[in-house]
C-alpha positions, 0 to 999 in steps of 0.5 A: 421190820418192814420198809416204811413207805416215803411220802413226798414233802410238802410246801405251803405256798400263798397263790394270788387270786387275782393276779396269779403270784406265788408268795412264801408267806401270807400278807393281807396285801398281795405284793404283786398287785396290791389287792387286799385279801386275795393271797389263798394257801396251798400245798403243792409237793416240793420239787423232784418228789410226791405222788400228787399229780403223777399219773397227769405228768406222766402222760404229758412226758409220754406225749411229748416223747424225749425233747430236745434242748432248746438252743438258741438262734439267731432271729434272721434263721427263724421261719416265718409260715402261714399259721395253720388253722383248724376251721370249725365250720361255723362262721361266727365262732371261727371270726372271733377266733381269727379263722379257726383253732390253731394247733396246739393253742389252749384256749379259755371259754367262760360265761353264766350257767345257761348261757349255751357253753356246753351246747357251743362245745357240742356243736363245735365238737360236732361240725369238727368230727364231721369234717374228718377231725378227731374230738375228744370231749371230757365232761366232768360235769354230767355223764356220758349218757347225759353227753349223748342226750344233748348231741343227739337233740342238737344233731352233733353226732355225725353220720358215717358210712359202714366200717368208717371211724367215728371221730367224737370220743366222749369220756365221763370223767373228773381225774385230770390224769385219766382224761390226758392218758386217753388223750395220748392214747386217741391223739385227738385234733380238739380236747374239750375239758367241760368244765376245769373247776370240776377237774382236779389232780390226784395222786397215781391211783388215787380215789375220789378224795384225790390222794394226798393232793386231793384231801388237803384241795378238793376241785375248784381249789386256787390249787387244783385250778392252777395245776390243771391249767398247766398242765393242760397247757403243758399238753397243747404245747408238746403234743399239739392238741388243741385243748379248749377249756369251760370256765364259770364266772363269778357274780360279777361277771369275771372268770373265776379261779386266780388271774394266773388262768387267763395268763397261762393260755392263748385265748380267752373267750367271753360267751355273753347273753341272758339266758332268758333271752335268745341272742348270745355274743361270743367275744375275745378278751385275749387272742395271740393269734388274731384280733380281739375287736371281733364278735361272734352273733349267735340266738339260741333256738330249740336245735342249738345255737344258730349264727346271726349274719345282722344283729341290727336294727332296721328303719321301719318305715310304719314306726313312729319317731320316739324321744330317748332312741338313737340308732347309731352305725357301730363297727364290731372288729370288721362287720359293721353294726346298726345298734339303737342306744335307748334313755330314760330321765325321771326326776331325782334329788339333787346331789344324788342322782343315778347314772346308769350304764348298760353297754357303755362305759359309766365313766364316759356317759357322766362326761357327755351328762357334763358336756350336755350341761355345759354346751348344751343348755340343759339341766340334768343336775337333778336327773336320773339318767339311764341309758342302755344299748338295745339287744344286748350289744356293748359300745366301747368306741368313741363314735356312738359319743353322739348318739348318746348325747342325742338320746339323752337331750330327747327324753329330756325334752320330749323330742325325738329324730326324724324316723329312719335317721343314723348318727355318729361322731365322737364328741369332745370336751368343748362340744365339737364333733371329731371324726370317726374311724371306718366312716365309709363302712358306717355310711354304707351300712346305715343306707343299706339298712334303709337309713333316710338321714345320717349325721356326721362330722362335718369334717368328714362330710365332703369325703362322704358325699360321693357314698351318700346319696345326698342323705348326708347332714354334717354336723360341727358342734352338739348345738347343731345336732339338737336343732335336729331333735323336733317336737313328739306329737302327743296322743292328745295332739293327734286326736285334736286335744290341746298341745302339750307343753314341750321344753325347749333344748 
């Protein structure tokens, strides 16, 4: 009688889509987090035993070699260094992540189909194997050739002398086991995995059905995201392969899979923008080595992705003054910003009127709608209001507080600021100004734009005069600030027609 093959047993487990937690038993309310309908099955092999995922754990031991036990020390015999970094030339994408790619960091990109994720990873692909890094870039999304296409058309692949090594390794390829074998075997500087939710962990020798794993979850599964992830972060940290991983997002805008995702690696980065327009945002939502307040500015042109050194607005002296459009001097990390906060009102039905927010908190502009009513005499009750920051910039300081209020009150009374005029302050509950952070930063860039006036809290206003130029206008509570707001001539006023009647803030 022939010997009967054994298979590994399997465990039926409950994975918390949004918070990453493993329950025994499935609950219509994740324990961990409270979410309803977010606990999914899955089979994973018990411990000690099954083929799923071999070949991928095998190649990370291979790796790493025999590690040592971890002992214990004491804090004070810890070394303290510099962190290495690895910079990718390309200054935008190396602020947000504080300087460059650190050795062995796992890293998450996520954005919307179009955007420019694989375009990103070609050009950073490329400027790293041009420096002399070796880059491994694993496109489980199109093939090799497709691959080629694109970094001939951005000028990724760089030129070499005769009898030189290329750097950039390009592997066509979905089975997560065989792109961390030619990771060992190339010992690359950057692996790229484009994209996690097209990868999957089957067993050794599996097919495309992904072996036993592979039947009961196919790619994309809580449980192929899960075990991929780990293990692609298990690499990075015994081998020191930095590994930088694509993700796709949902409808609303989050990084789809569990939360467990975000929470296995060191840095997750956010790459905004609509793809029907040129400008693109890359923002950290998580970094361990560096801050999360930078942003990196980018437009989308026919050669790839080119940096944008001052995503601003500027005074154009020939344009006239608008009702509804307040530029305000806003700080991104350490660059300073000019960003123009635009509103509309149209008449709406009392008790259901519309707040809408595009780049600002909604909970934040109801409170500046309330405040505008209680201290600033207007009527808004009955109001749709819609307030949107232009060029797709997001304002999540309270300085642009001002501004808002100032867009909001002009639209309403067809009025607007004097052309070539900068605000900002954050307001409070009772109408006053409170100081802002980094005001000198926020002066200095506003006149160098060319800004004619700046209003700013008054109680920084003595502080400011010397940077000023005598351009400085401070301000105390909203009331004061509206007594800057003046009448639009209309079109009929400026041909001599009869004045239009304006209402008054």
């Amino acid at each position: 009688m022939g010997r009967l093959g054994v298979m590994a047993k399997t465990r039926t487990s409950f994975l918390c889509d949004d918070c990453g937690a493993v329950q025994a038993q499935w609950a219509g309310r994740c324990p961990e987090c409270s979410a309803w309908d977010t606990l999914v099955a899955f089979n994973e092999p018990a411990s000690g035993g099954g083929a799923a995922g071999t070949r991928s754990v095998s190649a990370v031991q291979a790796a790493a070699g025999a590690a040592e036990d971890s002992v214990a020390l004491p804090i004070d015999t810890i070394g303290v260094g510099d962190v290495p970094r690895l910079p990718t030339s390309i200054d935008e994408f190396d602020r947000v992540l504080g300087g460059g790619f650190v050795p062995g960091a796992a890293i998450l990109l996520g954005g919307d189909p179009g955007v420019g994720k694989s375009t990103l990873l070609m050009q950073v692909a490329g400027s790293l194997a041009g420096g002399g890094h070796r880059v491994l870039y694993a496109s489980s999304e199109e093939s090799a050739a497709q691959v080629r296409l694109r970094a001939d058309r951005l000028g990724a692949i760089p030129s070499i002398a005769e009898k030189e090594e290329q750097n950039l390794y390009v592997l066509a390829e979905t089975d997560l086991g065989r792109i961390l074998e030619e990771a060992v075997r190339l010992k690359p500087h950057l692996l790229l995995i484009d994209s996690i939710q097209m990868t999957w962990v089957g067993s050794a020798g599996g097919g495309a059905g992904g072996g036993a794993e592979g039947s009961r979850s196919g790619a994309g599964a809580a449980s192929q995201l899960r075990r991929c992830a780990t293990e692609l972060s298990l690499l990075a940290k015994r081998t020191g392969i930095t590994v930088l991983i694509v993700g796709h997002v949902t409808k609303d805008g989050q990084l789809a899979g569990p939360k467990l995702l975000e929470h296995l690696v060191d840095v997750v980065l956010a790459f905004e923008g609509d793809r029907h327009h040129r400008h693109r945002i890359l923002r950290g939502v998580k970094n361990r080595f560096g801050s999360t307040h930078e942003i990196g500015l980018f437009q989308m042109t026919g050669d790839g992705l080119e940096p944008v050194l001052e995503h601003s607005v500027s005074f154009d002296e020939g344009t006239a003054a608008s009702p509804g459009a307040v530029i305000v001097p806003t700080l991104a990390g350490s660059r300073c910003l000019l960003a123009e906060i635009q509103a509309l009102t149209a008449t709406g039905f009392l008790g259901s009127a519309k707040r809408r927010a595009s780049g600002l908190d909604g909970s934040r502009l109801a409170m500046l709608i309330a405040v505008l009513e209680k201290h600033g005499g207007l009527r808004l009750a009955d109001q749709d209001i819609f307030v949107s920051v232009a060029g797709g910039l997001r304002i999540q300081e309270p300085a642009g507080d001002l501004a808002t209020a100032l867009a909001i009150a002009g639209v309403h009374a067809g009025r607007a600021l004097a052309q070539g005029t900068a605000v900002f302050g954050e307001l409070t509950l009772s109408g006053a100004l409170r100081p802002a952070t980094g005001a000198e930063q926020r002066v200095s860039e506003a006149l160098r734009r060319g800004a004619q006036r700046i209003l700013v809290p008054e109680s920084q206003r003595q502080d400011l005069e010397s940077i000023g130029d005598g351009r400085l206008s401070g301000v105390r509570r909203l009331v004061d600030a509206l007594e800057f707001l003046s009448p639009v001539p209309s079109a009929a006023q400026a041909g001599g027609g009869a004045s239009p009647t304006v209402v008054r803030v």
